[in-house]
C-alpha positions as CSV (number, residue, x, y, z in Angstrom):
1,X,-10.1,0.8,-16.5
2,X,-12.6,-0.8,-14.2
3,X,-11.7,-1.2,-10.2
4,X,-9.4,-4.0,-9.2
5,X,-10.7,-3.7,-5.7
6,X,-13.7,-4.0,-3.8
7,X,-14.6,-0.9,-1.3
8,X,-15.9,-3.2,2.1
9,X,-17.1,-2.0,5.7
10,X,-16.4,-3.7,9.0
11,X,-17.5,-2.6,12.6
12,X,-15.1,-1.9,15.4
13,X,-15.7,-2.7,19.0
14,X,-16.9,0.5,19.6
15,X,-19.5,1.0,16.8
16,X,-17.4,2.5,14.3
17,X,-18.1,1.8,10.3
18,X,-14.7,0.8,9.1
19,X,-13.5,1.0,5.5
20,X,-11.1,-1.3,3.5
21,X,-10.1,-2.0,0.1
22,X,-10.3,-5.8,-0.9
23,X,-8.5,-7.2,-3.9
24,X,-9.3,-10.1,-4.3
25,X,-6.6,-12.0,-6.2
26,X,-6.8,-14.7,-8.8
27,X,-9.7,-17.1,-8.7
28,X,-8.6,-20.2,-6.4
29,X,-5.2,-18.6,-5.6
30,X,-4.1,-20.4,-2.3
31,X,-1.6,-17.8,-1.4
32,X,-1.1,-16.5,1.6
33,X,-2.7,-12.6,1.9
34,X,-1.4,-9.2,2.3
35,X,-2.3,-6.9,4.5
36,X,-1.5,-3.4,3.7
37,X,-1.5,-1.2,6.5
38,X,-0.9,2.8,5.9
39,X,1.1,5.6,8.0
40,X,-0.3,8.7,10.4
41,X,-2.3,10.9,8.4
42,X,-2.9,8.9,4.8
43,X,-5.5,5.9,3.6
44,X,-5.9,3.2,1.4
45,X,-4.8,5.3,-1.8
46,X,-1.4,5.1,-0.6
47,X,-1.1,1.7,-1.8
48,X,-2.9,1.8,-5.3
49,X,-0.3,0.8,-7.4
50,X,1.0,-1.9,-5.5
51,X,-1.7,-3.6,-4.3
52,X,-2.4,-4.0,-7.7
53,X,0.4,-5.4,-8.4
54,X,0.4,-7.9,-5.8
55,X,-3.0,-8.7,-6.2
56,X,-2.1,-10.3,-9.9
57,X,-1.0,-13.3,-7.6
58,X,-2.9,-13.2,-4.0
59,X,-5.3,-11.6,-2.3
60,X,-5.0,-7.6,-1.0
61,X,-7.0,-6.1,1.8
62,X,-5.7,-2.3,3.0
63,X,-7.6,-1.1,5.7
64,X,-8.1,2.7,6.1
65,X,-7.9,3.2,9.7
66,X,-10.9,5.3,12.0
67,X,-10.5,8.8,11.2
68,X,-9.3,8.2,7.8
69,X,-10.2,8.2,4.1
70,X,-14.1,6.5,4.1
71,X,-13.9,5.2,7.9
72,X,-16.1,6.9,10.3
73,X,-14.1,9.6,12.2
74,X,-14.5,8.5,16.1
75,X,-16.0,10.4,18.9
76,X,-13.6,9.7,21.0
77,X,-10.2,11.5,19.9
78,X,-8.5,9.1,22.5
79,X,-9.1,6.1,21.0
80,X,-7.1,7.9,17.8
81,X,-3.2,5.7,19.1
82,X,-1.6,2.7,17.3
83,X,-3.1,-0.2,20.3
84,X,-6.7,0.4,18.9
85,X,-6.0,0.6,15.6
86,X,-4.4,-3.1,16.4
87,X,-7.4,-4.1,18.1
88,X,-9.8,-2.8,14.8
89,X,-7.4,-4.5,12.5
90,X,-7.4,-7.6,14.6
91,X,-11.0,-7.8,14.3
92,X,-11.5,-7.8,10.6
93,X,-8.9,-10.5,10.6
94,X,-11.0,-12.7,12.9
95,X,-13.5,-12.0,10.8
96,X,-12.2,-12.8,7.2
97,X,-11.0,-15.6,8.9
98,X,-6.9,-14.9,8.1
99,X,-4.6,-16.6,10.7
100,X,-1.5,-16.4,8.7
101,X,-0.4,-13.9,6.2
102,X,2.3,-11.0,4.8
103,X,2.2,-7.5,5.7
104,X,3.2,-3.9,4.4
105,X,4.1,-1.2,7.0
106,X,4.3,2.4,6.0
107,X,5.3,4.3,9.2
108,X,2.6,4.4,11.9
109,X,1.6,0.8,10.1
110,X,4.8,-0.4,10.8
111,X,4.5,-0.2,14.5
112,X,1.0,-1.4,14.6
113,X,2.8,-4.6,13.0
114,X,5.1,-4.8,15.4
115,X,2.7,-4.9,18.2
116,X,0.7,-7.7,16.2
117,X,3.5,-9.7,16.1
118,X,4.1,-9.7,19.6
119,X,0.6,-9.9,20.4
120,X,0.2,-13.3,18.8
121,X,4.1,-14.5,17.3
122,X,4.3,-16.5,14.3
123,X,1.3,-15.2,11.9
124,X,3.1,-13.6,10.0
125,X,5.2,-15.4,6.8
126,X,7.3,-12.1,5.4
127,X,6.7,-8.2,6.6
128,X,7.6,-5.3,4.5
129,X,8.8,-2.0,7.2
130,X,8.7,1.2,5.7
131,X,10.6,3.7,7.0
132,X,10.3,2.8,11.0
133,X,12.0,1.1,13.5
134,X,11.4,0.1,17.3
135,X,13.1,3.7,18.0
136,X,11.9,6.8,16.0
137,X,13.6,9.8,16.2
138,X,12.8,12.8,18.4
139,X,13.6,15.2,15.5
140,X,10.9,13.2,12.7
141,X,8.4,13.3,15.4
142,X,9.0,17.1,16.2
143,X,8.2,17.7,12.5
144,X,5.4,15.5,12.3
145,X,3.8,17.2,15.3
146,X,4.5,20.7,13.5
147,X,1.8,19.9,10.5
148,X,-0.7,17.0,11.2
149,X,-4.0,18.0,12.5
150,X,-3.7,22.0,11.3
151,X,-6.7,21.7,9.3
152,X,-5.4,23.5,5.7
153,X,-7.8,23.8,2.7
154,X,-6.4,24.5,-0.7
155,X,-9.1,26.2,-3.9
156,X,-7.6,24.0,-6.3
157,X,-5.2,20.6,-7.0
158,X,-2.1,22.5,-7.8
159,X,-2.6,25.1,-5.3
160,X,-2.5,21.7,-2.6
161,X,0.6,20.5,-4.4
162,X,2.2,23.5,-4.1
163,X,1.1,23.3,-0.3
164,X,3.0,19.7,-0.1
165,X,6.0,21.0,-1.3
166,X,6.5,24.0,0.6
167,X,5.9,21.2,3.6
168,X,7.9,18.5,2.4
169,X,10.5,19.7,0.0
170,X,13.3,18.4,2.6
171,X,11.9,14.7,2.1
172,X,11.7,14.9,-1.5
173,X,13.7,17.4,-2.9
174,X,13.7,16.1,-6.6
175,X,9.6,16.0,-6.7
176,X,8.4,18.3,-9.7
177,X,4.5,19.4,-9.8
178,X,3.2,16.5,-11.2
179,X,4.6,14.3,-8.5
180,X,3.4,16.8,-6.3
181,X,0.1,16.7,-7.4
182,X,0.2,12.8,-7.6
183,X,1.0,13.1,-3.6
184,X,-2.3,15.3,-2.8
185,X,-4.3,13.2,-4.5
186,X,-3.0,10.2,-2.4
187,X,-4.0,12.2,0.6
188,X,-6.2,15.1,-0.4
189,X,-10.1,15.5,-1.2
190,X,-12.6,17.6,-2.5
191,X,-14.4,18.7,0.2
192,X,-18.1,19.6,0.4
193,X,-17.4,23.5,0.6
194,X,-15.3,22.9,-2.7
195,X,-12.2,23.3,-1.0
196,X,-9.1,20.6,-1.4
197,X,-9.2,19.1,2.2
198,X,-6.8,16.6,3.9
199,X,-8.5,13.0,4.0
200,X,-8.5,12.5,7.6
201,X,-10.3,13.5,11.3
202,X,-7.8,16.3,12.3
203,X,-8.3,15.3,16.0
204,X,-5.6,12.4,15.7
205,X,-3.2,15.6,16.5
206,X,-5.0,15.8,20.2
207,X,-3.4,12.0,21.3
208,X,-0.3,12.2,18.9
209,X,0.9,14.6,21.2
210,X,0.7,12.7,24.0
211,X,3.3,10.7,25.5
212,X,4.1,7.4,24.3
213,X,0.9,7.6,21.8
214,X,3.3,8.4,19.0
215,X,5.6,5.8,19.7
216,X,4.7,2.9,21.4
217,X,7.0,2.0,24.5
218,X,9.4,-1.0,24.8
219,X,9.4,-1.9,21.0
220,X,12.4,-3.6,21.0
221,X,10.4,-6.3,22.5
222,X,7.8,-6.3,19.7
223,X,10.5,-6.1,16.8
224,X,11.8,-9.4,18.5
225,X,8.8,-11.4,17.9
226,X,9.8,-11.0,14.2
227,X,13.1,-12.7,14.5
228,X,13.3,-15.0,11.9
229,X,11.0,-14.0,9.8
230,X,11.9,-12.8,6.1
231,X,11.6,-9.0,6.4
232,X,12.7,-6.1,3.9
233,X,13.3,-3.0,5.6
234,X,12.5,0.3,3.3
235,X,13.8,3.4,4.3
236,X,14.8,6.5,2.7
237,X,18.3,7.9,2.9
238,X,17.2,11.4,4.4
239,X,15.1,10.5,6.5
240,X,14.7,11.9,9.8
241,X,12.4,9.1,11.6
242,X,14.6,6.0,11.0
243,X,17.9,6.6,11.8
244,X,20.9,4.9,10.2
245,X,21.8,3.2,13.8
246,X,18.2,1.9,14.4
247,X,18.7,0.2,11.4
248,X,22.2,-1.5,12.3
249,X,20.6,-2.7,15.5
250,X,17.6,-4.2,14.0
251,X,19.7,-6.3,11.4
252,X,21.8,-7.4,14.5
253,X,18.7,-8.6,16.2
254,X,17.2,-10.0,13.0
255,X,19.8,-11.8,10.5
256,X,16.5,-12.2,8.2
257,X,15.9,-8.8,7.4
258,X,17.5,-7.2,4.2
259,X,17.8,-3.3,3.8
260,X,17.1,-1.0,0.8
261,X,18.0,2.9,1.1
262,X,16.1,4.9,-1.5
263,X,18.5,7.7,-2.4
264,X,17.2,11.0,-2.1
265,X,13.9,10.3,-0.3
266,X,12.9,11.1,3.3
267,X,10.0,9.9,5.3
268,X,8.7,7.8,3.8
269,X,9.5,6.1,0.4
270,X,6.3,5.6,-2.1
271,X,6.9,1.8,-2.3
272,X,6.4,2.5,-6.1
273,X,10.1,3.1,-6.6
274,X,11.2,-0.1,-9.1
275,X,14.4,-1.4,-6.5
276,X,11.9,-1.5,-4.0
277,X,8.4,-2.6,-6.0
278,X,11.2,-5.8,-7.1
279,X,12.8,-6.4,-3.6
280,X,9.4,-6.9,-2.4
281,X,8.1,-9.2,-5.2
282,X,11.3,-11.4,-4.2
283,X,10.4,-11.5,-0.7
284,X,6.7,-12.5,-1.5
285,X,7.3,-14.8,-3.9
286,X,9.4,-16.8,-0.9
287,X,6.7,-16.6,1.1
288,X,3.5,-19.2,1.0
């Protein structure tokens, strides 16, 4: 079956050559678009299926943030934290010209949408979060520091699944091989040695362990600026970066935001599971 999407470029501030995938819904469509925006160490590929999906009734653009999938790894490990990934989105939206519009955030996309939304209120007409709150927990972030940026290179596909699930087994303990292998696909590639390689610039380790690099400071304040706005919250039952109380508090501080707990997933759900893939077809089809 032939590409849905488009692969385009844009240039950061800084030089970089920035990749994203562009679907671009029906012919004449006049609904609002979706911006698709991925977690820590994964790309574009993580929203395949439902980009596809959603793009059956409005435009899709995923960007694949610098030092992922096909955007230029930057020179500058630094400039690897969730404020410049903001400021690169930000500029392909002034560019497409796209004032107003829906987002999905997996993880680190969710706090980048957070701090969009506090940057400039009111843009956006429904958000999906993914597994992440305004407070993430010391104990996901501790485990996230213990793998990303070790550089490990599998000889063949299932060889890298197995990899994944010795890693991840406690996020998804019910996974079999070929799910398994789905997953390293989604964030694997064949390198030029041969070797199965992980699809990003393992340098973003250097800043994530940094202090408040991770985890953006005073995000409460950010997670306000969506008040009101239709939100469905995602998160996975066992996982260990969105706790159950985060949750609590942000449906206190926003009466608009519904909740759905995928049983028997950790950090983070797919977004393919069908309670979720339908909650968020209700929420969009609310929205403009």
């Amino acid at each position: 079956m032939a590409a849905t999407y488009e692969d385009r470029y844009w240039t950061s501030s800084d030089g970089l050559n920035l990749h994203y995938r562009n679907y671009p819904g029906p012919e004449g469509s006049d609904r609002l678009p979706v911006l698709c925006m991925h977690g820590l160490t994964r790309n574009a590929r993580d929203f395949s299926a439902l980009a596809e999906e959603l793009a059956t009734a409005r435009r899709v653009i995923v960007p694949e943030m610098r030092g992922r999938g096909m955007s230029d790894y930057a020179p500058d490990s630094d400039t690897y934290s969730p404020v410049t990934y903001v400021a690169d989105v930000e500029k392909l939206l002034a560019e497409q010209g796209i004032s107003r519009f829906v987002v999905v955030g997996t993880s680190m996309g969710g706090l980048m949408m957070m701090l969009m939304a506090a940057r400039e209120p009111g843009r956006m007409a429904a958000v999906v979060m993914n597994d992440i709150g305004p407070e993430v927990d010391a104990a996901g972030l501790a485990r996230i520091s213990g793998y990303v940026g070790q550089g490990r290179s599998y000889p063949t596909w299932v060889h890298a699944a197995r990899g994944l699930a010795e890693a991840h087994e406690a996020a998804f303990p019910d996974y079999d091989l070929d799910q398994w292998l789905e997953m390293a696909k989604r964030t694997m590639v064949v390198s030029q040695s041969g070797r199965i390689v992980f699809d990003y610039d393992m340098a973003i380790a250097e800043p994530f362990a940094k202090p408040g690099n991770a985890a953006p400071s005073n995000l409460w304040l950010a997670f306000e600026a969506l008040t009101g706005v239709p939100m469905l919250l995602v998160r996975g039952a066992l996982s260990d970066l969105l706790s159950e109380d985060t949750v609590r508090q942000m449906s206190v501080r926003n009466p608009a935001m519904r909740t759905i707990t995928v049983p028997r997933v950790g950090h983070a759900p797919t977004l393919d599971e069908p309670e979720v893939r339908a909650a968020i077809a209700a929420l969009f089809d609310g929205a403009a």
